[in-house]
C-alpha positions in Angstrom: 32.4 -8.5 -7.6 32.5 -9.3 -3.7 30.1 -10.4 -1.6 27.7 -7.8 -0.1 27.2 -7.5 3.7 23.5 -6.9 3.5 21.8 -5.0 6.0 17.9 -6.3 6.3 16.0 -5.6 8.9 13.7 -8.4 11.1 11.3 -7.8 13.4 11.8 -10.0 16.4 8.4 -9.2 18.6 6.2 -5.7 18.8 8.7 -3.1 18.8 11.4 -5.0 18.7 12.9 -4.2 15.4 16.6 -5.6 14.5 19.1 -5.0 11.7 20.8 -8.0 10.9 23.7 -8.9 8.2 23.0 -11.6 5.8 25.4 -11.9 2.9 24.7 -11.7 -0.6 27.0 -12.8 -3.2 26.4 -11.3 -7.0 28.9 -14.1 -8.5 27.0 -17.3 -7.5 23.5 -16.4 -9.1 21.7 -19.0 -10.4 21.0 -18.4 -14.3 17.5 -16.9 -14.1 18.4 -14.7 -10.9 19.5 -11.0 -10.3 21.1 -9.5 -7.3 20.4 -5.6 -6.5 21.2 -2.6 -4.1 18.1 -1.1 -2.6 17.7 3.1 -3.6 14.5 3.5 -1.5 11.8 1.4 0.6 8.6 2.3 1.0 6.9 1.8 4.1 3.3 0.3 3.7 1.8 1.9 7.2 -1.1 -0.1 7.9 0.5 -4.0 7.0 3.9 -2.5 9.0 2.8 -0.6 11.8 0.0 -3.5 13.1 3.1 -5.7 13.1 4.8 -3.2 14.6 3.0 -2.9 17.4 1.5 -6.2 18.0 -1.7 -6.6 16.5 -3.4 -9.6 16.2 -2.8 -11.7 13.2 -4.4 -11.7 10.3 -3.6 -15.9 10.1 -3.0 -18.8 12.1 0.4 -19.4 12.3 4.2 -17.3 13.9 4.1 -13.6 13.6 7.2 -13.4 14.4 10.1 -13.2 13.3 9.5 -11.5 10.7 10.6 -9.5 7.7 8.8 -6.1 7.2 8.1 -4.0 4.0 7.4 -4.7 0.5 7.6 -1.8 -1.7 11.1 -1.8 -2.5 12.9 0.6 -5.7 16.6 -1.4 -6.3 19.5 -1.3 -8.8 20.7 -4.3 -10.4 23.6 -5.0 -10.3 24.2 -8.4 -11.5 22.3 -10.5 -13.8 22.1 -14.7 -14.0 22.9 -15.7 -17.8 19.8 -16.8 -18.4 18.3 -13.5 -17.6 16.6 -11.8 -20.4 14.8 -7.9 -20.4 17.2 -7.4 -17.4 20.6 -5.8 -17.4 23.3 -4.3 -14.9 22.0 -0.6 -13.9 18.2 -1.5 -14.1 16.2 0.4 -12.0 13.7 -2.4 -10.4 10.5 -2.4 -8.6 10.1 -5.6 -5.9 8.4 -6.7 -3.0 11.8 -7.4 -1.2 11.4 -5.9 2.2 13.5 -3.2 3.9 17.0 -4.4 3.0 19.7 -3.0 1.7 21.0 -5.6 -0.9 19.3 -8.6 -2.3 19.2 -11.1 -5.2 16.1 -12.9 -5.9 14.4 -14.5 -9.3 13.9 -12.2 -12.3 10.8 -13.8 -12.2 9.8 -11.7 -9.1 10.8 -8.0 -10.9 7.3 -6.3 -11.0 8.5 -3.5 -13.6 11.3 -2.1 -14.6 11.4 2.1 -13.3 12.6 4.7 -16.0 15.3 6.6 -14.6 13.4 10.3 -15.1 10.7 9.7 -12.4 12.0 10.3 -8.7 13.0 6.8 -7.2 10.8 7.8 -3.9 7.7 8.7 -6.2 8.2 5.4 -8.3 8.7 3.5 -4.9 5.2 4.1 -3.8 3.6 2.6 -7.3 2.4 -0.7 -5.0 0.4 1.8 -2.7 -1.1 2.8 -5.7 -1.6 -0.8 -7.4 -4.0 -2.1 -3.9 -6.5 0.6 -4.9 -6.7 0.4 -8.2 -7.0 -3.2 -8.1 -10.0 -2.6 -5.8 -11.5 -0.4 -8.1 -11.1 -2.6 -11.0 -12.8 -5.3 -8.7 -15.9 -3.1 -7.9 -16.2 -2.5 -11.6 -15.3 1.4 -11.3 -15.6 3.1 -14.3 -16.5 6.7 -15.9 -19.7 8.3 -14.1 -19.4 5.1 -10.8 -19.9 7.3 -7.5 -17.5 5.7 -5.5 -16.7 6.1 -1.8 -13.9 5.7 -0.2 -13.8 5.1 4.2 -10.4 6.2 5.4 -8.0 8.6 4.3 -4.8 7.1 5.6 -1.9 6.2 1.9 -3.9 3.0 0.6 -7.0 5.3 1.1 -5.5 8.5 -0.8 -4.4 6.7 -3.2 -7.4 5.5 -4.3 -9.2 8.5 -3.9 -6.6 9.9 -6.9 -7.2 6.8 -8.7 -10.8 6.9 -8.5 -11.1 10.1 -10.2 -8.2 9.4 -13.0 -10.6 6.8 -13.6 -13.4 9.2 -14.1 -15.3 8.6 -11.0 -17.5 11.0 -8.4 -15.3 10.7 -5.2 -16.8 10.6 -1.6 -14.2 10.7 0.7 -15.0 9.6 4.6 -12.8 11.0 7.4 -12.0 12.4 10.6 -8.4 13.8 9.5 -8.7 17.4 8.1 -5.9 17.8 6.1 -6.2 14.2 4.7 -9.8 15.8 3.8 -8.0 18.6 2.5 -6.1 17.0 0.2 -8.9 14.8 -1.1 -11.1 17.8 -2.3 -7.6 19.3 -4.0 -8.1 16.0 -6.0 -11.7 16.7 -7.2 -13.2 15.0 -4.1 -16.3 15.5 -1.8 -14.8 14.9 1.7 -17.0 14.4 5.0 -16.6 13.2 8.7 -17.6 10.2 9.5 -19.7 10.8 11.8 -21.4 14.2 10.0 -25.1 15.1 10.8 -26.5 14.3 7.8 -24.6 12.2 5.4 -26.9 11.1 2.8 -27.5 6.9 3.0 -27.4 5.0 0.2 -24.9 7.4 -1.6 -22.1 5.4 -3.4 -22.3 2.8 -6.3 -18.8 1.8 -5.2 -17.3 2.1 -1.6 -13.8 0.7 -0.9 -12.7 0.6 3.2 -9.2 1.0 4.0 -10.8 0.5 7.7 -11.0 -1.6 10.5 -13.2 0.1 13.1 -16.4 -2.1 13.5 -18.5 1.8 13.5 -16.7 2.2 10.0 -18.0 -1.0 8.7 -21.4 0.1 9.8 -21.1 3.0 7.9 -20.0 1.5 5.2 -23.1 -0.7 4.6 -25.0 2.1 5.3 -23.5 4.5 2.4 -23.5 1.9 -0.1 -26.9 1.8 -2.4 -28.9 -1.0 -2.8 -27.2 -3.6 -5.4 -23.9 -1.8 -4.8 -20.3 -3.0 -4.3 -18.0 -2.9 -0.9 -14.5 -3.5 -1.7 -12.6 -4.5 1.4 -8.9 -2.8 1.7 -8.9 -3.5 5.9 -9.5 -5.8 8.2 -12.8 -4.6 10.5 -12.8 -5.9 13.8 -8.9 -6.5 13.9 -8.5 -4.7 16.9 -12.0 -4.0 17.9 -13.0 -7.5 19.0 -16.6 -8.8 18.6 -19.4 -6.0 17.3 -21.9 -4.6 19.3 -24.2 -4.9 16.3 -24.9 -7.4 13.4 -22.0 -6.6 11.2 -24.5 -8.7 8.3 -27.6 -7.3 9.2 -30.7 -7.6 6.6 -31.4 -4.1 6.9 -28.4 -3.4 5.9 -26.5 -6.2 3.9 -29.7 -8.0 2.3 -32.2 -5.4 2.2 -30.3 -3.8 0.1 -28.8 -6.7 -1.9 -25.3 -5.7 -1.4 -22.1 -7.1 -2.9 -19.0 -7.7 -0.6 -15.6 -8.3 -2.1 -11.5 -8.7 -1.1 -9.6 -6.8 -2.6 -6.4 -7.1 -1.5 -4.9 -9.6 -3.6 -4.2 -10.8 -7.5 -2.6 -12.6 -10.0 0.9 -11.8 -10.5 0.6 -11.0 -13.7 -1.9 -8.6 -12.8 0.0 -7.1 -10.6 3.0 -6.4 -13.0 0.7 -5.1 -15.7 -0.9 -2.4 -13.2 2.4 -1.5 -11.9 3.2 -0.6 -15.4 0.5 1.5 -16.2 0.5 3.4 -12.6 3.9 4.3 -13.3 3.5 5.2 -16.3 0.9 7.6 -14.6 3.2 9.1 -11.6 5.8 10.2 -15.1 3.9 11.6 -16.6 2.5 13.5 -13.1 -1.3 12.1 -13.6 -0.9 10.7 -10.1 0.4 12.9 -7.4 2.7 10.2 -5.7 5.0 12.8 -4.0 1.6 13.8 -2.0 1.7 10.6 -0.3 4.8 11.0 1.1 5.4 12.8 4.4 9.7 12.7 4.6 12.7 11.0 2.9 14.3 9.9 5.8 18.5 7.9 6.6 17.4 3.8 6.9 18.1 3.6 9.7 15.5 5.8 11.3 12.9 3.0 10.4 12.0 2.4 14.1 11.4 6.3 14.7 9.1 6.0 11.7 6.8 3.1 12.9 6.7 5.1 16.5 4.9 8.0 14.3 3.1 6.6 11.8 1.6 4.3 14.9 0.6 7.2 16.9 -1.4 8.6 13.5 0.6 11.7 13.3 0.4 12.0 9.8 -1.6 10.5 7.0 1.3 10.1 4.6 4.3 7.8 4.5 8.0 7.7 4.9 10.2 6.7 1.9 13.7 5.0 3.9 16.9 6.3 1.2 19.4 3.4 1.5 22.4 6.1 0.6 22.0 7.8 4.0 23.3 6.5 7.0 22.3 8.8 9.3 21.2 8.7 12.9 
């Protein structure tokens, strides 16, 4: 097999996004690694579009350059001879980024896709995986009110995750069809700023925000001994608060439990991913909702532009067998 000329995309600054070609030779794997072509990519529109534009970081350290992306659906097409559970035609799930060719560890395979569930639809199963980890975090379970503060793909997904779980869903946000689609799901959907919300409503609130007035709301909707699962980042962009973001009224008052949710174990990680997909096949999870357009790879730029300027609360799945514009 010849070497690939990979296309992978870098970005260099905000809005400055690059293709470059890196190559990526299937006959020098190392025994325990796997080289694959990229079917579809994901893109993750809060972690990608921040970058995108600039935002601050979330670390010390360079921002740029950078690689963007981590939802990735490949096919393998070579396999290290130490590889085992693997073979040549596998249809993988990774966090490589928006590339069109890649080898990597087998070690780094999150699950394996079945070949009946649509490779966009499967490519979205890491959206789903950040929400139900949070849930699992706050302890959701059958009969937990949970609320959920932003209706942008991480936000959605949780919503339907929530309620697969057997959970009463309050939904909090100022985009009507996301709304929309929340109460098709079984959920009770308000504004954020609605005349009166009732306080102290949720068991379980998870923010996919980072407004400083949706953290206030959020300590404000949770009831006392309850659980805030973080998703965002409040105050990225916001700068300092014009208000105690730890106030007793609201934080010890009310005894209230804050937690990250963002992160976990690997093999977490792969054992979620498993059972979500087996959820989008057999249609328990509406993945295809999330997703706005299947759109050529190169019209990744384009997509950030949009998804920045909050045109639409769903995604954009990039199909790596389209040129296109």
């Amino acid at each position: 097999m010849t070497t690939i000329s990979a296309a992978v995309y870098e970005l260099r600054g905000p809005r400055q996004l690059e293709i470059r070609s890196e190559p990526v030779d299937p006959e020098t794997l190392g025994p325990r690694d796997i080289a694959a072509r990229t079917r579809i990519s994901v893109v993750s529109p809060g972690t990608e579009t921040a970058a995108w534009r600039g935002d601050p970081p979330l670390r010390p350290g360079n921002v740029y350059p950078r690689l963007v992306g981590y939802c990735n659906l490949a096919e393998v097409i070579a396999v290290g001879s130490e590889v085992r559970g693997t073979s040549i035609g596998d249809l993988i799930l990774t966090h490589q980024p928006h590339r069109s060719a890649f080898r990597c560890p087998a070690a780094d395979i999150l699950t394996r896709a079945p070949a009946d569930v649509p490779s966009a639809e499967a490519a979205t199963t890491y959206l789903f995986q950040l929400g139900y980890n949070a849930l699992l975090k706050g302890g959701c379970k059958p009969g937990t009110t949970v609320g959920v503060l932003g209706l942008g793909v991480i936000g959605l997904a949780t919503v339907a995750l929530a309620r697969q779980l057997g959970a009463t869903v309050i939904a909090y946000t100022n985009q009507e069809p996301a709304a929309d689609l929340a109460r098709r799901w079984g959920a009770k959907a308000f504004r954020k700023d609605a005349a009166g919300l009732e306080p102290r409503a949720v068991d379980l609130l998870i923010t996919t925000s980072g407004s400083w007035s949706d953290w206030r709301l959020a300590l404000a909707q949770t009831r006392k001994e309850g659980t805030i699962g973080v998703l965002g980042f409040p105050g990225r962009t916001d700068g300092l608060p014009t208000f105690n973001p730890l106030a007793s009224e609201y934080f010890y008052d009310a005894q209230l439990r804050i937690i990250a949710c963002g992160q976990s174990p690997e093999p977490e990680v792969r054992r979620n991913c498993e059972f979500l997909l087996d959820l989008i096949r057999s249609r328990r999870l509406p993945a295809g909702d999330l997703l706005e357009n299947r759109v050529p790879w190169k019209g990744l730029a384009a997509a950030y532009d949009r998804l920045s300027r909050r045109e639409t609360y769903r995604t954009v799945a990039l199909d790596w067998s389209l040129d296109g514009p």
